[in-house]
C-alpha positions as CSV (number, residue, x, y, z in Angstrom):
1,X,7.1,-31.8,-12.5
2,X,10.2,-31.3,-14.8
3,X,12.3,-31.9,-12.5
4,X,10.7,-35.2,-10.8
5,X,10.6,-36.3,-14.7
6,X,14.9,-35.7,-14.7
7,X,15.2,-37.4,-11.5
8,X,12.9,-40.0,-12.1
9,X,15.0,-41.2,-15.1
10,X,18.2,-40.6,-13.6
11,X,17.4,-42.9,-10.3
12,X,15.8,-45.5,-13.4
13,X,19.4,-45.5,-14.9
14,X,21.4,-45.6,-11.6
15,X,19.7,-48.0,-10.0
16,X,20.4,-50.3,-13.6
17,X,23.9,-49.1,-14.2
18,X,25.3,-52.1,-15.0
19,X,22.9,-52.3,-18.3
20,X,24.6,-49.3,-19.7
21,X,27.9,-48.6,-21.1
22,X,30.4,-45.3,-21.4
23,X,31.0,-45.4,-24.6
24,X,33.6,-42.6,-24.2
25,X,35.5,-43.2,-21.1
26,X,34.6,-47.4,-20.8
27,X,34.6,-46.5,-16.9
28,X,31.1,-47.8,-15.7
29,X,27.7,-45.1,-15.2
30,X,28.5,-43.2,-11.7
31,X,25.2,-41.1,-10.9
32,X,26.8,-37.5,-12.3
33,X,26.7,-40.0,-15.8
34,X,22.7,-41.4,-14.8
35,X,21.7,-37.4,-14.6
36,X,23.9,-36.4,-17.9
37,X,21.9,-39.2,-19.6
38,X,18.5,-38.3,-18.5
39,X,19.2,-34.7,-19.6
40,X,20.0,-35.1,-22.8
41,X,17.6,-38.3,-23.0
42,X,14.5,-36.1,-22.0
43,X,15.7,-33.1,-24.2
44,X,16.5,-35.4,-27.5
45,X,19.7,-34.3,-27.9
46,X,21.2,-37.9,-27.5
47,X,24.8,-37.7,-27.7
48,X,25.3,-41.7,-28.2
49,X,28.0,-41.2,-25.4
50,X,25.8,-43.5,-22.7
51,X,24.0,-46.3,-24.3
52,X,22.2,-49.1,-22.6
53,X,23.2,-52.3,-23.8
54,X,20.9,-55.1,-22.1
55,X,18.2,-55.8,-23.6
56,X,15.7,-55.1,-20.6
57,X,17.3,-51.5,-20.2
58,X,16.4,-51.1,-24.4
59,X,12.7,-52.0,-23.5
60,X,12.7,-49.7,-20.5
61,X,13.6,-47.4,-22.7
62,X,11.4,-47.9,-25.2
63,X,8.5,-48.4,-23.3
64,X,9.0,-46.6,-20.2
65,X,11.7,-43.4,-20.9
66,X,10.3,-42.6,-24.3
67,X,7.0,-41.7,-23.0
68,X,8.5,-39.8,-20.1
69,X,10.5,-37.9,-22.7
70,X,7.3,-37.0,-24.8
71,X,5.2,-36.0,-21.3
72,X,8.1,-33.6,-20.4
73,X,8.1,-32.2,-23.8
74,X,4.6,-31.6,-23.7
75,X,4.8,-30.4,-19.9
76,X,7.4,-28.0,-21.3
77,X,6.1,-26.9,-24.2
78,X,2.2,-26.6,-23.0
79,X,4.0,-24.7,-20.2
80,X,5.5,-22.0,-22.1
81,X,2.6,-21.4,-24.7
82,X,0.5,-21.4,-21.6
83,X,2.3,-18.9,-20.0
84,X,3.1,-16.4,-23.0
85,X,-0.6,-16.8,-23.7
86,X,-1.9,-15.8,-20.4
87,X,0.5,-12.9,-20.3
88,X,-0.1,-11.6,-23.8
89,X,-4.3,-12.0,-23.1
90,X,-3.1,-9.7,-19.9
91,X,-1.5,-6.9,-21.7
92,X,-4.0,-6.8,-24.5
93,X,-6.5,-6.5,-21.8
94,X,-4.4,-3.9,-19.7
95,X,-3.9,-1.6,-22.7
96,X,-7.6,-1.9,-23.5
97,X,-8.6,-0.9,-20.1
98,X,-6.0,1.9,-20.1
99,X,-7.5,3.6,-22.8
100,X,-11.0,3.4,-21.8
101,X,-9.9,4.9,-18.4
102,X,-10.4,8.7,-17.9
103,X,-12.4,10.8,-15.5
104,X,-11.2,8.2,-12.5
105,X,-10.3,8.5,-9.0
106,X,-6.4,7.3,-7.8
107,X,-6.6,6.0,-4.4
108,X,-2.6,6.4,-3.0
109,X,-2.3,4.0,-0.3
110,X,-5.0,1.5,0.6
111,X,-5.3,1.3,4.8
112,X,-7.7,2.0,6.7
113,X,-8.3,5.6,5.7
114,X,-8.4,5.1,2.0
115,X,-10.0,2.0,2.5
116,X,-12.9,4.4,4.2
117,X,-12.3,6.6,1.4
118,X,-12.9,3.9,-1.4
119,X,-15.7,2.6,0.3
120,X,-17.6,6.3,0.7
121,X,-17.3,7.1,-3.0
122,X,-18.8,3.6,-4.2
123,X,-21.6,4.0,-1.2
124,X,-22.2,7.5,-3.5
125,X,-22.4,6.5,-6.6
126,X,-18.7,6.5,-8.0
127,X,-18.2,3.3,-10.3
128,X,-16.3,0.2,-9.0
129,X,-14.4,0.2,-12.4
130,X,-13.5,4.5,-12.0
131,X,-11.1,3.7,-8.9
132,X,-7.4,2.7,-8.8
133,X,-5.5,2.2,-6.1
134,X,-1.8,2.5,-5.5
135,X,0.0,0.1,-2.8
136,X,3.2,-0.4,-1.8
137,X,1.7,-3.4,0.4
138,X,0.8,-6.3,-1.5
139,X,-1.7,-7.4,1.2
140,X,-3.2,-3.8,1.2
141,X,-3.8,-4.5,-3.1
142,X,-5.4,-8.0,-2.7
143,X,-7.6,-6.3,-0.1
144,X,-8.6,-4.3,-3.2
145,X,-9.2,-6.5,-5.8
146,X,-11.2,-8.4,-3.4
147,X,-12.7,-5.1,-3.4
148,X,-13.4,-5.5,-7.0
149,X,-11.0,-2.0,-7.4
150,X,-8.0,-2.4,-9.7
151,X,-5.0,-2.4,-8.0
152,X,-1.3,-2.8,-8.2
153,X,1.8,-2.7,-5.9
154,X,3.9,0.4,-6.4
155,X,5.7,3.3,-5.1
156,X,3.4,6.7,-5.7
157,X,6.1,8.7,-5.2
158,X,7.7,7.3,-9.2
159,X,6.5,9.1,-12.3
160,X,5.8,5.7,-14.1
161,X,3.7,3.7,-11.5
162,X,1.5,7.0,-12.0
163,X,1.7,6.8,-15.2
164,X,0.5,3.0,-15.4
165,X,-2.6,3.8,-13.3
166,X,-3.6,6.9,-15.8
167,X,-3.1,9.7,-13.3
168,X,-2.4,12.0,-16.3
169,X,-6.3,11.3,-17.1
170,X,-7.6,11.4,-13.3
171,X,-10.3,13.5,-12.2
172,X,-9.6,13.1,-8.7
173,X,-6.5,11.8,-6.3
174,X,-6.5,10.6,-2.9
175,X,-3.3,10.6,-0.9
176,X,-3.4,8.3,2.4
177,X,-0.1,7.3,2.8
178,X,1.4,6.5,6.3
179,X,4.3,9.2,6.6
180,X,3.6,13.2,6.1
181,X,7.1,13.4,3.6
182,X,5.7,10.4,1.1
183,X,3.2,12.8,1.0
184,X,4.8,16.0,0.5
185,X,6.8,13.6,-2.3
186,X,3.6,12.8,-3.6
187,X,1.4,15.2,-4.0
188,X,4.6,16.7,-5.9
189,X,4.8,14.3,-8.2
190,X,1.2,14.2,-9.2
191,X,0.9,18.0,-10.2
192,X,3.5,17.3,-12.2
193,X,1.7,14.7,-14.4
194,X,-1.6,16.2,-13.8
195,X,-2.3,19.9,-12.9
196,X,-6.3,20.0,-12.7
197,X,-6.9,16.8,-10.9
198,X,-9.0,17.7,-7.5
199,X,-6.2,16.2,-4.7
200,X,-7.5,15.6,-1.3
201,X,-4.0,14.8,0.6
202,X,-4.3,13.4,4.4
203,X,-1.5,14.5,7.1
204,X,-0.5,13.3,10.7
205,X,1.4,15.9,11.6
206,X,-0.6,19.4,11.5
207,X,2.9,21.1,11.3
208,X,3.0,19.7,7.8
209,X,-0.6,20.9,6.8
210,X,1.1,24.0,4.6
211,X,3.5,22.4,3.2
212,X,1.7,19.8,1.5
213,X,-0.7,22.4,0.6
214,X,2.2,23.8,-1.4
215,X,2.9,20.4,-2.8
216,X,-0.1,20.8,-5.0
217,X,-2.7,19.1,-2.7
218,X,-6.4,20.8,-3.3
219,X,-8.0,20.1,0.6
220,X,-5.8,18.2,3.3
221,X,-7.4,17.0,6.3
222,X,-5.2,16.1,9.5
223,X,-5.8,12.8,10.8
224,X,-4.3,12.9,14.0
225,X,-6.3,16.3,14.9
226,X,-9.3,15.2,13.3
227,X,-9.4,11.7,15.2
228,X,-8.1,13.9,18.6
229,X,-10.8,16.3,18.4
230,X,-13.7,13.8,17.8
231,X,-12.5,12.4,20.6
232,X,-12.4,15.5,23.0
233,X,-16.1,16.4,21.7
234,X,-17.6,12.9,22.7
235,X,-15.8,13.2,25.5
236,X,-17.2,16.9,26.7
237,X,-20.5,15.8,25.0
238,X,-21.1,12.4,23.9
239,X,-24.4,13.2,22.0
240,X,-22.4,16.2,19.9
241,X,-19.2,13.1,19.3
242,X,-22.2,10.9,18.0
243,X,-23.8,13.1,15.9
244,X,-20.4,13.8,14.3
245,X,-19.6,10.3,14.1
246,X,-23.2,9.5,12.5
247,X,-22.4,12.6,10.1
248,X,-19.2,10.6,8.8
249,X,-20.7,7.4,8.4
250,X,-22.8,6.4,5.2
251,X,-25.6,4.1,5.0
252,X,-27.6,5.2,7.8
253,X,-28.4,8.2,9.8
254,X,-27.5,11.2,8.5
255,X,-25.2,12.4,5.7
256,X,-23.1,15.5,4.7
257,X,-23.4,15.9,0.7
258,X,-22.1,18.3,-1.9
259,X,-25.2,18.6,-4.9
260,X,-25.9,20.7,-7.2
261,X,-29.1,23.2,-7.6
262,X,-31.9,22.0,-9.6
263,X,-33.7,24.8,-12.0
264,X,-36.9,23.9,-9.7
265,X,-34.6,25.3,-6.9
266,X,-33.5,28.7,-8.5
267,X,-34.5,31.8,-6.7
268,X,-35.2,29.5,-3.0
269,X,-33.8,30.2,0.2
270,X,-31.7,27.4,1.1
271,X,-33.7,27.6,3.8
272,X,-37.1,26.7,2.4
273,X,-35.8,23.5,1.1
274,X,-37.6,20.5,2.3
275,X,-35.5,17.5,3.9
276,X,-32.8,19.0,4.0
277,X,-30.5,21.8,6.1
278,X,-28.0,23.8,4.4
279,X,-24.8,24.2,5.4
280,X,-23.3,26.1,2.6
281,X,-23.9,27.6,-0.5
282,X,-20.6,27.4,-3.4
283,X,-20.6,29.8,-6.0
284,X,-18.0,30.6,-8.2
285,X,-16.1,28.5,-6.8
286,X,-16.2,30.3,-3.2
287,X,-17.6,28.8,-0.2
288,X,-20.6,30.8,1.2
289,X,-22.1,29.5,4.6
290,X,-25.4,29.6,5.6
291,X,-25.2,32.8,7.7
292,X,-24.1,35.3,4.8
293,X,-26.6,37.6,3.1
294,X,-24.6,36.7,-0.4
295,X,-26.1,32.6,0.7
296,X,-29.6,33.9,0.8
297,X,-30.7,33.0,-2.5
298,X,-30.1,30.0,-4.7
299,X,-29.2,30.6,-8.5
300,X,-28.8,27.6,-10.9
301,X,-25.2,26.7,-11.7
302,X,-24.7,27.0,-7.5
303,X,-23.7,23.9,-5.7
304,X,-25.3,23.7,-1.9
305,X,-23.4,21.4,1.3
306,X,-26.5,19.9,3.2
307,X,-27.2,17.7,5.7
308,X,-29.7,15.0,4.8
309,X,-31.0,11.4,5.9
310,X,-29.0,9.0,4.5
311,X,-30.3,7.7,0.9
312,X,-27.6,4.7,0.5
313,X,-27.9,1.5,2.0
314,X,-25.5,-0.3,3.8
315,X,-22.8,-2.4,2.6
316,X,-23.3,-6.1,3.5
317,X,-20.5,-6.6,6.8
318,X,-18.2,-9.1,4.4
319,X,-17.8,-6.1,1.7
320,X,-17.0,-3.2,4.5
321,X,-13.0,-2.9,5.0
């Protein structure tokens, strides 16, 4: 709008050139003098070099330029304050939600799989506002925010776009990037700002399973074999590939969950517990399965895997990614 305002009054004295005089040079207005006139017109630093000297052209300018002058002032000027307004309300607000953010769940790379990812820990229970996610796709963050997540373009594998999503304060981290050695890169990079953090580290390449395992990741799952062998199974047994798929989907059928044992539980057999089959029993931070002897009796501070009907409803179709 600037602009149009400069070229507005430099077509204005062009178009009535013969109105104004060169005081310097006494060589007529050519349009290079119209534009040096409406520049230093519209920014009040009138020179005196161009003057109009009819008496219609002193009217325009009173009447018509001087207003034109004060709007672009204004337009400038509202502009700025506007703009260093916004973007100081921004980082006041940043800096406030940075330090009320701890105990929160990074989301590295926001396709399909961490979308799914995102998606199962709000179906159970994990707050909107406790999930960041990490993009280097700016469609892939507006997906996000649409979301409601907060989100921001950047490369995982830098120490300070970690840093600006509060990984040194995460409880969790979920790496589902698209190629095995961002991963690797990392996973790397996050033990080094956070060493307890619980990272859950996807692969496509099962060759590369170990090595992001030494890269600090907690539990990696291979997609390519995952997806591979879900498809074998429904394809040998199309029941078995549906009661797998129904396992991994939440809001209906059944669900797999991790809980912990209530003090009405202590001294059951997983076994006797009603509405629900357990798969495994996790004590001491091993993993006991329902078969061992050791799994045979529950004791308060255990945590139990079971298999349950779904308790969460479904996300209305526009909100699912």
């Amino acid at each position: 709008m600037a602009l149009l305002l400069v070229l507005a009054i430099t077509l204005l004295v062009w178009f009535d050139r013969g109105a104004y005089r060169d005081m310097a040079n006494n060589d007529g207005v050519s349009f290079i003098d119209a534009l040096y006139y409406a520049t230093v017109t519209m920014t009040t630093t009138g020179y005196g070099d161009i003057v109009p000297v009819a008496d219609h052209s002193r009217l325009i300018n009173t009447f018509l330029v001087t207003p034109l002058r004060v709007a672009f002032l204004v337009l400038l000027v509202g502009t700025t304050v506007e703009v260093l307004a916004n973007e100081g309300r921004r980082a006041l607000m940043d800096a406030q939600w940075r330090k009320n953010l701890r105990n929160h769940t990074v989301v590295i790379g926001y396709g399909t799989m961490g979308q799914s990812a995102a998606s199962t820990l709000v179906s159970n229970g994990v707050p909107e506002d406790r999930i960041v996610v990490i993009d280097t796709n700016p469609l892939a963050v507006a997906t996000a925010n649409r979301n409601n997540l907060a989100a921001f373009e950047g490369d995982a594998t830098h120490r300070e776009t970690l840093r600006r999503a509060e990984l040194p304060k995460a409880r969790e981290v979920i790496i589902t990037v698209n190629r095995d050695d961002t991963t690797i890169l990392t996973a790397l990079t996050v033990r080094q700002l956070n060493r307890t953090a619980h990272v859950v580290a996807a692969v496509r390449d099962s060759e590369n399973l170990q090595l992001v395992r030494q890269s600090g990741a907690d539990a990696v799952i291979t997609s390519s074999d995952s997806v591979g062998r879900l498809m074998g199974l429904s394809s040998i047994s199309p029941y078995l590939g549906d009661v797998i798929e129904d396992l991994l989907t939440s809001g209906s059928g059944l669900e797999v969950i991790q809980r912990a044992v209530t003090p009405a539980e202590e001294g059951m057999n997983p076994r006797d517990l009603q509405g629900e089959r357990v798969l495994a029993v996790i004590r001491n931070k091993t993993m006991r399965r329902f078969y061992e002897s050791t799994a045979d009796t529950l004791q308060l501070g255990d945590e139990i895997v079971v298999v349950r009907r779904s308790h969460v409803q479904p996300r209305p179709a526009n909100q699912q990614q």
